[in-house]
KEKE-3310 file (N, C-alpha, C; in steps of 0.2 Angstrom, whole numbers, plus 5000, padded with zeros to 4 digits):
npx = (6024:6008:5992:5981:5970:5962:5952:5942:5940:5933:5922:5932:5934:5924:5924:5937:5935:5929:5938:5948:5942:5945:5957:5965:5966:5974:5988:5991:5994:6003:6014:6015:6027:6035:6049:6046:6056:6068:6067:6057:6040:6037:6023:6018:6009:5995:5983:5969:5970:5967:5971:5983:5978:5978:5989:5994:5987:5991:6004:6008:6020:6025:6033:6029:6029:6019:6016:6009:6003:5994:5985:5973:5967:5978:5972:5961:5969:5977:5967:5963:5975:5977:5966:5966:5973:5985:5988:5991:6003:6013:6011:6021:6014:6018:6021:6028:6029:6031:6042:6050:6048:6057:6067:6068:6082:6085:6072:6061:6050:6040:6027:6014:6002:5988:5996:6008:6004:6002:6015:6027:6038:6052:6050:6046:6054:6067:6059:6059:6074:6079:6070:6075:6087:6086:6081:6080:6088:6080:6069:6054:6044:6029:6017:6003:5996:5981:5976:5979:5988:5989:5983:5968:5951:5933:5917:5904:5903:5893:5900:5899:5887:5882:5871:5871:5866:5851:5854:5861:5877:5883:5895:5906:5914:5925:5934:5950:5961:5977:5988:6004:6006:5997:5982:5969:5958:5942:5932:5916:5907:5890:5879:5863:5849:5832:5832:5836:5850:5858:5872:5886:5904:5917:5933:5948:5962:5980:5984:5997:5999:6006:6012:6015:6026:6032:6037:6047:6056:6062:6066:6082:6077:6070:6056:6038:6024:6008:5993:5985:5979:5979:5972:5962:5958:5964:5966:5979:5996:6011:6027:6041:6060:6075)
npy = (5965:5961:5967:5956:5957:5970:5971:5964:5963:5966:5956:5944:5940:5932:5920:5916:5914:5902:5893:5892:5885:5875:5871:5875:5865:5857:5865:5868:5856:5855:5866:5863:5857:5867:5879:5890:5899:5897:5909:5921:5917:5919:5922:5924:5933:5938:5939:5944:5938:5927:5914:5920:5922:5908:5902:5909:5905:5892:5893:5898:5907:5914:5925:5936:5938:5948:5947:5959:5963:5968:5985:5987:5974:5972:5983:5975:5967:5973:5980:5969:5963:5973:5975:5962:5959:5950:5947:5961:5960:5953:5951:5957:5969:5970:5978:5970:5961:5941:5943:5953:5953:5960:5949:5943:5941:5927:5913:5905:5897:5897:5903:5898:5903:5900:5908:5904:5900:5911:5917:5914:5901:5902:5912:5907:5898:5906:5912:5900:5897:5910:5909:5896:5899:5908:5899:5893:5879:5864:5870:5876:5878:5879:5876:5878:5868:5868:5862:5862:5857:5856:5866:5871:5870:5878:5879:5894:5895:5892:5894:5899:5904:5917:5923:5940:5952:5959:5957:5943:5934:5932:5921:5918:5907:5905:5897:5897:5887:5894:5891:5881:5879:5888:5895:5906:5912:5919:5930:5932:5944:5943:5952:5952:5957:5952:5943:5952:5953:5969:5972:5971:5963:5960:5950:5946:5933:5925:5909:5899:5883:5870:5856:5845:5836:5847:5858:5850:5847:5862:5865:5864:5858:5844:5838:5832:5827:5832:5825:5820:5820:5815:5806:5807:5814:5829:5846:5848:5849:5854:5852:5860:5859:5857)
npz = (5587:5579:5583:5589:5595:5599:5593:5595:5610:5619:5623:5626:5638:5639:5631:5636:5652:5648:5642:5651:5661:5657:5653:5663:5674:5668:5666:5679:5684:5679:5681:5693:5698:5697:5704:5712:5720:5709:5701:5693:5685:5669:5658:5644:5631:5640:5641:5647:5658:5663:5663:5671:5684:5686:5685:5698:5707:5708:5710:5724:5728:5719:5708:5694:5679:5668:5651:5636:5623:5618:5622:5624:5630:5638:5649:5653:5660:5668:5677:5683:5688:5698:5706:5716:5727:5732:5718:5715:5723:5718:5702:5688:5676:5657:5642:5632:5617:5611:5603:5604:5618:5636:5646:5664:5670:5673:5676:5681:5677:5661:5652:5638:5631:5620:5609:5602:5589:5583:5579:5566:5561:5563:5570:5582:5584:5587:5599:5609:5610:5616:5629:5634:5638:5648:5659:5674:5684:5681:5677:5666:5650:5645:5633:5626:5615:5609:5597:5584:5572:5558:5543:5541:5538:5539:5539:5543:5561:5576:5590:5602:5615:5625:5640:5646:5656:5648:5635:5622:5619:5604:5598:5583:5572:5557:5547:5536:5523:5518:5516:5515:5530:5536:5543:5540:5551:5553:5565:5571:5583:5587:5596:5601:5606:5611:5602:5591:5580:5586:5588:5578:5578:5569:5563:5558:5558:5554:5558:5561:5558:5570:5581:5594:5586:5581:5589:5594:5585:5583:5595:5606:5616:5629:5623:5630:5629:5636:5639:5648:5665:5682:5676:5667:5652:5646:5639:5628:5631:5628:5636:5639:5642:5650)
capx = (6019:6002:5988:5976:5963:5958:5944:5936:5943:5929:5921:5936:5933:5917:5929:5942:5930:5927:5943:5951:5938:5945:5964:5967:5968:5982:5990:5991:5997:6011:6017:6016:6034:6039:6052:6048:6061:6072:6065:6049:6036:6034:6017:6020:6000:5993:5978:5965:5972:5963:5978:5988:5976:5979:5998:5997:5984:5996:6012:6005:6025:6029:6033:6024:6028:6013:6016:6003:6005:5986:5983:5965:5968:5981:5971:5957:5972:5980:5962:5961:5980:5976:5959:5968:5978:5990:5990:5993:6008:6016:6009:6022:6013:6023:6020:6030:6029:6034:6046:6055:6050:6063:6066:6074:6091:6082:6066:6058:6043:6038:6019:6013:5995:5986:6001:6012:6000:6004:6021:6031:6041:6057:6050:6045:6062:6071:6059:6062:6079:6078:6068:6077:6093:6086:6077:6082:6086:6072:6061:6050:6040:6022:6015:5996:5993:5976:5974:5977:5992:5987:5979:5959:5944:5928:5912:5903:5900:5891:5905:5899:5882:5881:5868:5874:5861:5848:5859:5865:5884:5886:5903:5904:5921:5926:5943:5951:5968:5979:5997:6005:6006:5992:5976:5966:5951:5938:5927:5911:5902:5884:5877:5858:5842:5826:5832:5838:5855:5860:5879:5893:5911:5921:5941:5952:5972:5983:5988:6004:5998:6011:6010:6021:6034:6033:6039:6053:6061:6060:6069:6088:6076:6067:6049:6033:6016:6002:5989:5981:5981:5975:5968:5958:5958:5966:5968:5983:6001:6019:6032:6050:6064:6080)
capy = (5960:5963:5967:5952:5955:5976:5973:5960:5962:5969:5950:5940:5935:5927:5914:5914:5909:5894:5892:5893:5880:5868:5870:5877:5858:5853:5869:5866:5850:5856:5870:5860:5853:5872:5879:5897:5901:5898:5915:5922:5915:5922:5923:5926:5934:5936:5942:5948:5939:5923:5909:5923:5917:5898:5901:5912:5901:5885:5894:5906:5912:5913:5933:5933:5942:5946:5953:5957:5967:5972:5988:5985:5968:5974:5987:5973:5961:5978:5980:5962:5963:5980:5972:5958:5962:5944:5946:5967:5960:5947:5952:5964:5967:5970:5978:5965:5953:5937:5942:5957:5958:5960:5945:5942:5934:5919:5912:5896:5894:5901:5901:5902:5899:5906:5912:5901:5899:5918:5916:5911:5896:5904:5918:5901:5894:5909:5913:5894:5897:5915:5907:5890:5903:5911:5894:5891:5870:5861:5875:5871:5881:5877:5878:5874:5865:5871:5857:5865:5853:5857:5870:5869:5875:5875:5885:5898:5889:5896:5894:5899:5910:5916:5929:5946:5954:5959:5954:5937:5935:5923:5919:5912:5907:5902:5894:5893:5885:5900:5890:5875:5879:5893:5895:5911:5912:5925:5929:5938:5941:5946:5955:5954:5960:5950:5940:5954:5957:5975:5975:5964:5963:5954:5951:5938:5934:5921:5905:5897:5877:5867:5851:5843:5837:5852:5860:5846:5851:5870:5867:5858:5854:5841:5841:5830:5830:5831:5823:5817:5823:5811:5799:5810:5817:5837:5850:5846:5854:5855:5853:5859:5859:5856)
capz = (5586:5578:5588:5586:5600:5601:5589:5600:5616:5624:5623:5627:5644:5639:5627:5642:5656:5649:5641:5657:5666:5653:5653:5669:5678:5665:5665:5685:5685:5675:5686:5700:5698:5696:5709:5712:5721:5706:5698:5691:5681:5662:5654:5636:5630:5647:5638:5652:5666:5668:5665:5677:5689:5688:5690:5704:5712:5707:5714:5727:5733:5713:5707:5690:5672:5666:5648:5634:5616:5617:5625:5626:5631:5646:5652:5659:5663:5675:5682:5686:5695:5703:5711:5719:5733:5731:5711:5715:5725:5714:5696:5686:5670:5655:5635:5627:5614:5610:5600:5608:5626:5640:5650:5668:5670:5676:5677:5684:5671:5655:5650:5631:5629:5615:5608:5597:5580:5579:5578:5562:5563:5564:5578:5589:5586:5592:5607:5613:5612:5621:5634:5637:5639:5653:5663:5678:5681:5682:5674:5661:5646:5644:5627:5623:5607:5600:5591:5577:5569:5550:5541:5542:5533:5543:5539:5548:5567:5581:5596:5610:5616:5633:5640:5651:5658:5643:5629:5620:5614:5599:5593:5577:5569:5553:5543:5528:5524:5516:5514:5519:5536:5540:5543:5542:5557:5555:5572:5573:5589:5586:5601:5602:5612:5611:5597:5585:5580:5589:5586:5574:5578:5565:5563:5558:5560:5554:5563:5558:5563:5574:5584:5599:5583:5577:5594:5595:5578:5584:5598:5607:5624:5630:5623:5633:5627:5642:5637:5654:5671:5686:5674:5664:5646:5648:5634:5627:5633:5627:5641:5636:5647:5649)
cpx = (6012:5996:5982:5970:5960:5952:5938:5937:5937:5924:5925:5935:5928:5918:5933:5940:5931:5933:5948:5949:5941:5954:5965:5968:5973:5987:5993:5995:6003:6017:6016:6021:6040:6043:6051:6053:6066:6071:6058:6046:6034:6030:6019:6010:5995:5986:5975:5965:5969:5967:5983:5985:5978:5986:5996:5995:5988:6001:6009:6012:6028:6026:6031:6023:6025:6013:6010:6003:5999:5985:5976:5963:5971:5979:5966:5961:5976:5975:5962:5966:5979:5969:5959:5974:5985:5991:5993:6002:6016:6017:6015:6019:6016:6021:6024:6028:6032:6040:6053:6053:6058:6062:6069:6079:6090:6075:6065:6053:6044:6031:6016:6008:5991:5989:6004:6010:6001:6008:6023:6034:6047:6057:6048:6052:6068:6068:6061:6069:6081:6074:6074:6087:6094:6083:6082:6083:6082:6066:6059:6044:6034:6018:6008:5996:5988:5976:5974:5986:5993:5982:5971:5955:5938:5923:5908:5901:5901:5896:5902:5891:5882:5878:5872:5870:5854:5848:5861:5870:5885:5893:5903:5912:5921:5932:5946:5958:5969:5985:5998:6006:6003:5987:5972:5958:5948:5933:5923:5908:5896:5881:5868:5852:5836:5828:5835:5844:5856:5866:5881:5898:5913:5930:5942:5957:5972:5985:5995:6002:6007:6007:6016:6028:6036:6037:6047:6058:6062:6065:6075:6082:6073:6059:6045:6027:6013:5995:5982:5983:5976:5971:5963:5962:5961:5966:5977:5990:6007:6024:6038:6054:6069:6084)
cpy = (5963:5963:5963:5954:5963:5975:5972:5959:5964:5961:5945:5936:5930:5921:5913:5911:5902:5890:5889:5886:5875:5867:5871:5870:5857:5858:5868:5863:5851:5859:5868:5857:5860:5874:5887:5902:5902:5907:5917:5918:5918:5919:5926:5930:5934:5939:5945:5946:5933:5917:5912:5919:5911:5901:5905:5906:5894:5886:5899:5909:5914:5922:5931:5938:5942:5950:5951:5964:5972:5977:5988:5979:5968:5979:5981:5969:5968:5980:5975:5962:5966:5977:5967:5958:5956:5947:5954:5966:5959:5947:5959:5963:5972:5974:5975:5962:5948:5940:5947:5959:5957:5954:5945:5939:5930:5919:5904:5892:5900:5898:5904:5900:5905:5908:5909:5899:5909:5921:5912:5905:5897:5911:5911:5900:5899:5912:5907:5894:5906:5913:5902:5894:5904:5904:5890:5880:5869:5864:5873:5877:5876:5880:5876:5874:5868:5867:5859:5862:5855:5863:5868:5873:5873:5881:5889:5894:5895:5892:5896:5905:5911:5923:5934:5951:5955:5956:5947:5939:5929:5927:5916:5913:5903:5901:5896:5892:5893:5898:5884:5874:5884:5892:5903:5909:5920:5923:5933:5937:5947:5947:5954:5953:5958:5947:5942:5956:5966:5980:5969:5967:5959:5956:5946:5938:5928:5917:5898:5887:5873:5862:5850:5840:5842:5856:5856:5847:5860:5872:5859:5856:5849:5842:5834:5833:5827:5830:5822:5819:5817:5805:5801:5816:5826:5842:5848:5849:5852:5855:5856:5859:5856:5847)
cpz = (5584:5582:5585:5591:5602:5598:5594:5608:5622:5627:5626:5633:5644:5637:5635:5648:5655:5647:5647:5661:5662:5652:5660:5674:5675:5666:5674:5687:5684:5678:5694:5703:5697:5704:5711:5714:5716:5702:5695:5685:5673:5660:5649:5633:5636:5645:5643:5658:5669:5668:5672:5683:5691:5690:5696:5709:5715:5709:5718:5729:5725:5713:5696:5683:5667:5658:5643:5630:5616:5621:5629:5632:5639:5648:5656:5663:5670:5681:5686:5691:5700:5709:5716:5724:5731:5725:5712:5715:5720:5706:5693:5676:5664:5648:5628:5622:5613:5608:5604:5616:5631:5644:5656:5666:5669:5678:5679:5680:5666:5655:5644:5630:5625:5611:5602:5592:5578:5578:5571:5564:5565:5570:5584:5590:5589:5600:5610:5615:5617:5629:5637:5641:5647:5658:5667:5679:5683:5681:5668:5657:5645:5640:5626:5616:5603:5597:5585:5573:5562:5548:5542:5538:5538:5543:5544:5555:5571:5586:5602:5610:5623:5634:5648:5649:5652:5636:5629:5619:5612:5597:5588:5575:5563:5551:5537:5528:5518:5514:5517:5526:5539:5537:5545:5544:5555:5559:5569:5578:5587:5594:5599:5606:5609:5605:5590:5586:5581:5586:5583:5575:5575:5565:5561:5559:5558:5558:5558:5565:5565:5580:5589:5591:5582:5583:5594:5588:5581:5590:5601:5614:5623:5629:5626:5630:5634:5637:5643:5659:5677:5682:5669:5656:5646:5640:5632:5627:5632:5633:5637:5641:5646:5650)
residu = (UNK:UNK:UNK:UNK:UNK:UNK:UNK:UNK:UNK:UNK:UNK:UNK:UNK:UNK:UNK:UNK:UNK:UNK:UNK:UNK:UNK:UNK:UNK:UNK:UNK:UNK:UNK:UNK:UNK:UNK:UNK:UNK:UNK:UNK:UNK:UNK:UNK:UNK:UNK:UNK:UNK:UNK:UNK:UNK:UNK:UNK:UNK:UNK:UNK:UNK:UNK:UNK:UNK:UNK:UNK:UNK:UNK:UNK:UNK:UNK:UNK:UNK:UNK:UNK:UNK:UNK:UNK:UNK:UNK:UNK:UNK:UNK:UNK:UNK:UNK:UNK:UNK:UNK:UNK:UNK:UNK:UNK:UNK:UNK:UNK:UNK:UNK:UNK:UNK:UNK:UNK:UNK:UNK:UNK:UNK:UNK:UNK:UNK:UNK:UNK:UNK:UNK:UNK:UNK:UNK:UNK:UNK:UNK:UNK:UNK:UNK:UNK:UNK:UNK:UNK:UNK:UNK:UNK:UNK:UNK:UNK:UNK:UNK:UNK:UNK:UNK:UNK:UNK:UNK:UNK:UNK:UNK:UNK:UNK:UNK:UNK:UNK:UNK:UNK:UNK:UNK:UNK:UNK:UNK:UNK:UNK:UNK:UNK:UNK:UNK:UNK:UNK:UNK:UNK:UNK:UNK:UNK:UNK:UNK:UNK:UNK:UNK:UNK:UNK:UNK:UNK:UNK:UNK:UNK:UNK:UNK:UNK:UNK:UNK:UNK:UNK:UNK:UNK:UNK:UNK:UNK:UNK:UNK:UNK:UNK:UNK:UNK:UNK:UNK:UNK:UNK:UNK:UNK:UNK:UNK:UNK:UNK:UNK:UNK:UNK:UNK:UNK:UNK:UNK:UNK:UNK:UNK:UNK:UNK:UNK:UNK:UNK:UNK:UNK:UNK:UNK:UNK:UNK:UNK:UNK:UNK:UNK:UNK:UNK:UNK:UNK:UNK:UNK:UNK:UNK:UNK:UNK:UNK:UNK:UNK:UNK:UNK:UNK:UNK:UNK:UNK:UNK)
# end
């Protein structure tokens, strides 16, 4: 799998934090009907470790396959396990990708967030069926949407600024449609001190869009869309399962 995050990965938690505060309830909710007993939990992209978090915290007895293609990437996500005595115990982290890692016999969840716009639609349809092989009954893969359904074009947008310690971080992201079903995204994070750009970080990567039909063509399970949790609006999430 190609590595989409060493350029920028030294940022990424800054995106993830919030990311996290905003999925992290649905994502919850979801794994809350998981059995851990049945077998460990796979995280498919466990980028630096802060979705790892939700699930351990949402199954604290669950054993937790934390894999993740980006060296850069899994080096804060191994500090983050190592730092945590629980996550230490529980967390094995893994240099898989979707496409070729190794999986247990049996598992009780899957976890793929972030992840499935960087995939083909022929690499989705055989991890869905390499998972659902391995899932335990009543286990259930957990896909986020991204709302990214259709290809997009969307001009240069400030995303996100957050200051650490001296320094600002803007994110800026921009679009363009590339095909009937991708969208190439370029990032740049501008670093600046007292109001002058310092440092620029740019990169982009293909996302191959897909929607809950799109998941239910792709695979023989059972798909749900999560829309709401308690009553309330959620990031949007794919169930699969048997």
């Amino acid at each position: 799998m190609i590595d989409y995050y060493s350029t920028s990965a030294e940022f990424y938690d800054l995106v993830a934090a919030r990311h996290v505060a905003s999925s992290g309830p649905a994502l919850a909710a979801v794994l809350a009907a998981v059995d851990p007993a049945a077998g460990p939990v796979v995280e498919i992209g466990a980028g630096t470790g802060r979705v790892t978090q939700v699930i351990a915290r949402t199954l604290p007895t669950a054993d937790i396959v934390a894999t993740e293609p980006s060296a850069t990437m899994r080096a804060v996500l191994s500090s983050r396990i190592a730092c945590d005595a629980d996550l230490r115990r529980r967390v094995t982290v893994t240099d898989g990708s979707a496409q070729d890692m190794d999986l247990p016999e049996r598992i009780s969840a899957a976890v793929v967030f972030g992840v499935a716009g960087h995939l083909r639609p022929h690499e989705r349809a055989a991890l869905w069926q390499r998972l659902a092989e391995r899932l335990a009954p009543g286990g259930l893969i957990a896909v986020e949407l991204m709302g990214t359904a259709v290809p997009r074009a969307m001009p240069p947008t400030l995303s996100l600024r957050e200051t650490v310690g001296r320094q600002e971080y803007e994110w800026w992201m921009a679009a363009e449609p590339v095909g009937d079903d991708r969208t190439r995204f370029t990032t740049t994070w501008k670093v600046l001190r007292d109001g002058q750009v310092v440092r620029q970080v740019a990169d982009s990567y293909e996302w191959h869009a897909y929607d809950i039909g799109t998941l239910a063509r792709e695979t023989d399970l059972t798909v749900r869309h999560i829309t709401h949790v308690g009553g309330h609006v959620v990031p949007q999430i794919g169930v699969l399962a048997a």
